[in-house]
C-alpha positions as CSV (number, residue, x, y, z in Angstrom):
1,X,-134.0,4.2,225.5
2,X,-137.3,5.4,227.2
3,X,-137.2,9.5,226.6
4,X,-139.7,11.1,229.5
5,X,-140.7,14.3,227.9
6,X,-142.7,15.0,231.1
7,X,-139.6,15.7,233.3
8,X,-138.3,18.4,230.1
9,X,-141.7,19.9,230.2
10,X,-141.9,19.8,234.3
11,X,-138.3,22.1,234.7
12,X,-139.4,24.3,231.5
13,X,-142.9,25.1,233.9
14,X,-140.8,25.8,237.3
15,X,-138.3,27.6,235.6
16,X,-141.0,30.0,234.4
17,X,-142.7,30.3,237.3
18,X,-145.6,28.1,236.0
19,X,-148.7,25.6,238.0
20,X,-147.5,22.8,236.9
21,X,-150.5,20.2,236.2
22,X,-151.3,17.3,238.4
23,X,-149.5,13.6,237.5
24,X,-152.7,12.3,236.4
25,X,-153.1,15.1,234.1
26,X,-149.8,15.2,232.4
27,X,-149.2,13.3,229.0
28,X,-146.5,10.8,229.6
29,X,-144.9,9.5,226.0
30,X,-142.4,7.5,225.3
31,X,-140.2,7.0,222.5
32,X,-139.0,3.4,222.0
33,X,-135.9,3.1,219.6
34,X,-136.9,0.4,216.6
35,X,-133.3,-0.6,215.0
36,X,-133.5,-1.9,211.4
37,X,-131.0,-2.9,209.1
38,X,-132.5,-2.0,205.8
39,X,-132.9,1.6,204.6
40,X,-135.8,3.2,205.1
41,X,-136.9,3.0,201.4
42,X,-136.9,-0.9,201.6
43,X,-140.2,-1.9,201.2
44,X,-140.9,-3.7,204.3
45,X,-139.8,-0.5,206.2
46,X,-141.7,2.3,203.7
47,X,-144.9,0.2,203.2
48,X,-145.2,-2.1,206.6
49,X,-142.8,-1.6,209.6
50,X,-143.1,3.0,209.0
51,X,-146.9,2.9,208.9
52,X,-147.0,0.3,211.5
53,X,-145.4,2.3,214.1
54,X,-147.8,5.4,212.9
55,X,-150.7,3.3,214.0
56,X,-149.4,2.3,217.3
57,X,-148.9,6.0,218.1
58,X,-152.0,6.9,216.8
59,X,-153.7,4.1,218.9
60,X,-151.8,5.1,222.2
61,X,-153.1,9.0,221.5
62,X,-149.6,9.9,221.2
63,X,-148.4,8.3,224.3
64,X,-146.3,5.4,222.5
65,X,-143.8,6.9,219.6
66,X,-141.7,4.5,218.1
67,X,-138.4,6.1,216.3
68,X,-136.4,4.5,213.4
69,X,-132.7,4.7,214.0
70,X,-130.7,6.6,211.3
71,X,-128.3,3.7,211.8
72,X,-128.6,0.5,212.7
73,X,-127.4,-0.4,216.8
74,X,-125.2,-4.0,215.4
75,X,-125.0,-6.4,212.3
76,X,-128.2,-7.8,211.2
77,X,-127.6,-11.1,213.3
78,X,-127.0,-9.2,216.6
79,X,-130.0,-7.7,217.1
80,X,-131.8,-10.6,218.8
81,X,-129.0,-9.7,221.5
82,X,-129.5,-6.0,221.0
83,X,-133.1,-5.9,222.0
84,X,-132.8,-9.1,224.5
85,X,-130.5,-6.3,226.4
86,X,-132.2,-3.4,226.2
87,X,-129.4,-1.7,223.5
88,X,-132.6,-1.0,221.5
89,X,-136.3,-1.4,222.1
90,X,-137.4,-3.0,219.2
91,X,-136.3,-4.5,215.8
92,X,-137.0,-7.2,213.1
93,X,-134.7,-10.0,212.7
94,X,-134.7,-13.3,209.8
95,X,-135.1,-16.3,212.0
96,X,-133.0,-18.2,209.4
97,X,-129.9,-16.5,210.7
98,X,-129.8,-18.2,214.3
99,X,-129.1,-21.9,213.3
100,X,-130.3,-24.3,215.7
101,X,-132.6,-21.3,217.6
102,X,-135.8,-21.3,216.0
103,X,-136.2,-24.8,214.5
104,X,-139.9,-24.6,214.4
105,X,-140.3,-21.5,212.7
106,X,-138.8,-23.5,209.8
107,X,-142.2,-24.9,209.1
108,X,-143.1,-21.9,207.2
109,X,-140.6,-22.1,204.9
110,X,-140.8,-25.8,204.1
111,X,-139.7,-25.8,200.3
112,X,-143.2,-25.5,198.0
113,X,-145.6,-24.1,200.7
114,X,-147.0,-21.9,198.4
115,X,-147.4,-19.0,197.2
116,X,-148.6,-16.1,198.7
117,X,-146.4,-14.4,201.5
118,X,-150.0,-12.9,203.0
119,X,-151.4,-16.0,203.6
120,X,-148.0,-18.1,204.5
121,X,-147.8,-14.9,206.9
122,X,-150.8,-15.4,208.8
123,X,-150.7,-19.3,208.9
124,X,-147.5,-19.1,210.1
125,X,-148.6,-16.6,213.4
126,X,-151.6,-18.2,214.0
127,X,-149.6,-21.3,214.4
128,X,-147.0,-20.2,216.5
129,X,-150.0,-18.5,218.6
130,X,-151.7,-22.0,218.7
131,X,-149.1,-24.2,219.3
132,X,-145.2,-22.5,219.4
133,X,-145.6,-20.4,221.8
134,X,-145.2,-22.0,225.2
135,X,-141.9,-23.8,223.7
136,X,-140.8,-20.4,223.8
137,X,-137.8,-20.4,221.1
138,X,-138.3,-16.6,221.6
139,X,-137.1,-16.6,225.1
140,X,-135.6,-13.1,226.2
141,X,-137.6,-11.0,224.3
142,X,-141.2,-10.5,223.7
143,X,-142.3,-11.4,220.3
144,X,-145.2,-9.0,218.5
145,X,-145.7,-10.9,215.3
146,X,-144.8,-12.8,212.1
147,X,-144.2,-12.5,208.9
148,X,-142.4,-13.8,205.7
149,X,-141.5,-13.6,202.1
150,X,-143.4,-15.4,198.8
151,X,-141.3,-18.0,197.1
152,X,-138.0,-17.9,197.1
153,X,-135.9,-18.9,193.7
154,X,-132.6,-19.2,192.4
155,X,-131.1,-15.7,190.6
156,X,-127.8,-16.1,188.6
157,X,-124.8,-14.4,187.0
158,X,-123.7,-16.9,184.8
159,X,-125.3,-19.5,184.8
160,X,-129.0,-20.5,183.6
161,X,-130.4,-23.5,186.4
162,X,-132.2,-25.4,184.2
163,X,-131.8,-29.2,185.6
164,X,-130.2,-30.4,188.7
165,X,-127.0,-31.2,188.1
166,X,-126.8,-27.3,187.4
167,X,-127.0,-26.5,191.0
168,X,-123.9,-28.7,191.8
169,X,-120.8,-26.4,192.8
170,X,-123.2,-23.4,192.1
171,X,-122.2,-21.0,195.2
172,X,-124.6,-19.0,196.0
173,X,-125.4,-16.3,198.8
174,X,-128.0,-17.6,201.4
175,X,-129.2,-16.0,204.5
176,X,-128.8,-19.6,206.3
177,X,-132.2,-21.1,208.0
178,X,-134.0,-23.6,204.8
179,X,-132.1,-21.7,202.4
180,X,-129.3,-23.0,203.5
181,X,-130.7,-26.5,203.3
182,X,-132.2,-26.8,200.2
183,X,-128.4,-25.6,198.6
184,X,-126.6,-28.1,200.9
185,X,-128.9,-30.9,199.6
186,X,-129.0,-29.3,196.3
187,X,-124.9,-29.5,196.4
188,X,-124.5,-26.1,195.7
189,X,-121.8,-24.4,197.5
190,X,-124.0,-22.3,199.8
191,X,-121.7,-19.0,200.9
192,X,-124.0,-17.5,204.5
193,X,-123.8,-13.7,204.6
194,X,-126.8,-11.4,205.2
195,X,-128.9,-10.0,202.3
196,X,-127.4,-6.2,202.1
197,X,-124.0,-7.6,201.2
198,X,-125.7,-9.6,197.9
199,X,-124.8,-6.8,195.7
200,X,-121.0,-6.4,196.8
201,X,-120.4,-10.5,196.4
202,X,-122.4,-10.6,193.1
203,X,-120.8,-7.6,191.5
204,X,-117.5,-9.2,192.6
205,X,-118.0,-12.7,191.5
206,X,-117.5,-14.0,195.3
207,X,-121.0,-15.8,194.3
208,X,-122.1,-17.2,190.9
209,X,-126.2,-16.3,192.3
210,X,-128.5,-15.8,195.2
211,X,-131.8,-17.4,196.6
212,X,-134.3,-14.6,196.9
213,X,-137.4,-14.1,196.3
214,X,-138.6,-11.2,193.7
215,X,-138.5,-8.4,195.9
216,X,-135.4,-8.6,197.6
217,X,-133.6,-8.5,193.7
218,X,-135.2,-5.7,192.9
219,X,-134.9,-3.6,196.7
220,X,-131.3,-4.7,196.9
221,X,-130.5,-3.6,193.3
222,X,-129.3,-7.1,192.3
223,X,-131.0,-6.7,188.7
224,X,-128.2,-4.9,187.8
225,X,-125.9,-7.8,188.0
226,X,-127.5,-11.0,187.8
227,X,-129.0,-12.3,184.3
228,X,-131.0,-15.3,184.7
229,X,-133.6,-16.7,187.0
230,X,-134.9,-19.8,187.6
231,X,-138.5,-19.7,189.7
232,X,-140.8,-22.9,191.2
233,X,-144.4,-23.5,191.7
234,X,-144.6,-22.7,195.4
235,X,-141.2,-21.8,195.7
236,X,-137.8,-23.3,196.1
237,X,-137.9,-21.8,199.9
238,X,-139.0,-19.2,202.0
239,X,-137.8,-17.5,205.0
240,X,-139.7,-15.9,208.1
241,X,-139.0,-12.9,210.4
242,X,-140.9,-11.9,213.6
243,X,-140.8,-8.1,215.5
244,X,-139.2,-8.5,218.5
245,X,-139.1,-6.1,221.5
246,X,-137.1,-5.6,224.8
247,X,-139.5,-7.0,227.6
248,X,-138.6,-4.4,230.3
249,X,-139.7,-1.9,227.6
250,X,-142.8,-3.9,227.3
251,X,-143.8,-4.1,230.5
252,X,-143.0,-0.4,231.6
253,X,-146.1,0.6,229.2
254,X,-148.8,1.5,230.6
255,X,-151.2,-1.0,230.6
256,X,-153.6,0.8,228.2
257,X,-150.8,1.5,225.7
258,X,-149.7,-2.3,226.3
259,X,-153.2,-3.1,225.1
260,X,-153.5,-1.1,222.0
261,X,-150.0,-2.5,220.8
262,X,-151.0,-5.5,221.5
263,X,-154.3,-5.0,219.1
264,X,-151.9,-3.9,216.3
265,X,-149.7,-7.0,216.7
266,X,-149.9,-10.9,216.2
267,X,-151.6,-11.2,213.3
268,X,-152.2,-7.3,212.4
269,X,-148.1,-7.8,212.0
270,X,-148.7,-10.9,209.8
271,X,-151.3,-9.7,207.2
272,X,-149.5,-6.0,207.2
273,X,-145.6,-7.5,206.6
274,X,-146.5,-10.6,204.1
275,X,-148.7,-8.1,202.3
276,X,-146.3,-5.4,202.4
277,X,-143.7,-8.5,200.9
278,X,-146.4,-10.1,198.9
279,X,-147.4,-7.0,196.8
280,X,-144.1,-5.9,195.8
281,X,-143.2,-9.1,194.7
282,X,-145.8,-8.7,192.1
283,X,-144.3,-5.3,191.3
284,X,-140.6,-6.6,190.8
285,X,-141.7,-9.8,189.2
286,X,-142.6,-7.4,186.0
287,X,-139.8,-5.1,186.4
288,X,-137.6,-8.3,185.8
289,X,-139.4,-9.7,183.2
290,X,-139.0,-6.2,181.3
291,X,-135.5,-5.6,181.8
292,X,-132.8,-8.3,180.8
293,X,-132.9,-10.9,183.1
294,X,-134.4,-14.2,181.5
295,X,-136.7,-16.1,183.4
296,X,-137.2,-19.4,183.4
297,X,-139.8,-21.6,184.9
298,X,-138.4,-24.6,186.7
299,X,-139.9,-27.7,184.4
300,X,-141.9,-30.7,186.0
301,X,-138.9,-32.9,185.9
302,X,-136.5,-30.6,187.8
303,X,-139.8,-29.7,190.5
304,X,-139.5,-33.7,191.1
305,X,-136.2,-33.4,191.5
306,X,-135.6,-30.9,193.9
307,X,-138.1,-32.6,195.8
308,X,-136.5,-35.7,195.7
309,X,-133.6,-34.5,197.6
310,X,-135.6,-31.7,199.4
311,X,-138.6,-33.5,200.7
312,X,-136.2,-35.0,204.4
313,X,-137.1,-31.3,205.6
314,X,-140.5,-32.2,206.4
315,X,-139.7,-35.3,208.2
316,X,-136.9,-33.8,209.7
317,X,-139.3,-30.8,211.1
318,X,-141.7,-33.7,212.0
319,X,-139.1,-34.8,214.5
320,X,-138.5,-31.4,215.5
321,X,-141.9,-31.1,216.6
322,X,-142.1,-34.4,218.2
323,X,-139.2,-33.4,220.6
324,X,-140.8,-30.2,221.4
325,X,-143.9,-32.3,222.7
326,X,-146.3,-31.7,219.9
327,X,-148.3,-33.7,217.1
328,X,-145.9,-32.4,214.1
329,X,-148.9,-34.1,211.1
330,X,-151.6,-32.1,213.6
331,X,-149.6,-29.0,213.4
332,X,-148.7,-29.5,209.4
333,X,-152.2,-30.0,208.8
334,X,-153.0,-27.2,210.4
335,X,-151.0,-25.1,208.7
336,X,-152.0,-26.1,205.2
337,X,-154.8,-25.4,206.1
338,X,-154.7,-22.2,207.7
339,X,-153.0,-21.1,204.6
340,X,-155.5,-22.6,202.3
341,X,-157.4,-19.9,204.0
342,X,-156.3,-16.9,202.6
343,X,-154.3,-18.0,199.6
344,X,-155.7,-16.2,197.0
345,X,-157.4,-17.7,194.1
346,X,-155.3,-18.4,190.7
């Protein structure tokens, strides 16, 4: 994937007869391929991942360009293989859709962590930066930074959620990872597919409703179809995605241009993607409440409910972290209060 414009340039000077400049002299960029499977208008690629990759060239004085694919290398799950290969240099992918892979990213999207995706954003990197890291659940490919969606809630067809028993037989389109969780212990009939085919199995009737948060109704287009939403204090879910890149690509960087992406990484990534996520939220949030969809807030008896059957995650991340080697109420605690940080006042 690494284009060497230096050799084009190089034959274009002999051929004319040219000096050609010394090694030292000659500007060396390299384009690294980034594969995404949402459009280019989707928020997190017109507002976070697009300027992103403008600032890295700009850092590397034009020695680093990083190209957006006009079509995406594989299905949105393979690209953790894509880029572990070397099929593509870089890419984003949802950790909820390798089950069993990244169990302690799930700490993050505990249901009712809050709700602000900034600051769940930059508590979750700073965490994994902390603590995650030499477990190395990212193992193959070299992990630039964090980020993750506000609060997810439940979006519907038919149906208005409105007390618990409503979830029951509900099938609904997750993305797997805590989603998928909080419908298994919510009974609803949780259908796994990845978010661009939402609107084709709402429109159809495959599923009665999705679990989404705000922004993703709105960028897929799923206002169109669905009529009712149901939203929680802190949100019924979240879900967390990390930039990953090839680490030959990595390496082969100079070690100048390593360092400036570097800079623009961790949690540069974390505070550009959850604000990027954050913002529009806030943006389709009113578009919703203008247009037909009726919103309802989840009331203080359903809240205990869901946590009633919801509330084993934690534990059962607790016990995650234990085998992993590490003090899971440390690490919590740490987390809350790393988000308490920069969660912004209400």
């Amino acid at each position: 994937m690494h284009k060497r414009r230096t050799a084009l340039l190089a034959g274009l000077a002999t051929a004319a007869g040219m000096i050609l400049p010394t090694q030292a002299s000659a500007q060396k960029t390299v384009d690294l391929a980034f594969s995404s499977w949402i459009p280019p208008t989707h928020v997190l690629m017109k507002n976070f991942m697009i300027p992103w990759a403008k600032e890295v060239e700009a850092a590397t004085e034009g020695r680093v360009k990083i190209t957006f694919l006009p079509k995406a290398v594989t299905n949105p799950v393979g690209h953790l293989d894509a880029v572990r290969r070397g099929a593509v240099d870089l890419a984003f992918i949802s950790h909820s859709y390798y089950p069993g892979r990244f169990d302690l990213m799930k700490l993050s999207t505990l249901p009712f962590s809050g709700n602000s995706a900034e600051a769940n954003s930059l508590a979750a990197w700073r965490i994994y930066d902390k603590y995650f890291r030499p477990v190395n659940e990212h193992r193959g490919v070299k992990l630039l930074g964090v980020y993750g969606h506000g609060p997810g809630g439940v979006y519907t067809t038919k149906v208005k959620v409105e007390k618990i028993e409503d979830f029951k037989g509900l099938k609904v389109r997750i993305g797997g990872g805590m989603a998928a969780d909080v419908a298994t212990a919510l009974e609803a009939n949780a259908i796994v597919k990845p978010a661009p085919e939402s609107y084709e199995l709402l429109s159809t009737g495959v599923v009665d409703g999705v679990f989404f948060p705000p922004e993703s109704i709105t960028s897929f287009r799923l206002d169109e179809v669905v009529k009712f939403a149901t939203v929680f204090p802190g949100g019924l879910y979240s879900d967390s995605h990390g930039i990953i890149m090839n680490e030959k690509a990595f390496e082969q960087l100079e070690p100048r241009d390593r360092e400036a992406l570097l800079k623009l990484s961790g949690e540069h990534i974390a505070r550009m993607g959850g604000k990027a996520w954050g913002d529009e939220d806030k943006v389709a949030l009113a578009k919703l409440k203008a247009s037909s969809v009726t919103f309802t807030e989840a009331s203080p008896k359903l809240v205990a409910d869901v946590k009633a059957r919801t509330g084993k995650f934690e534990q059962e991340w607790l016990e995650t972290a234990k085998k992993a080697g590490l003090d899971g109420p440390k690490v919590l605690a740490d987390f809350r209060a790393e988000f308490a940080k920069d969660e912004p006042a209400r």
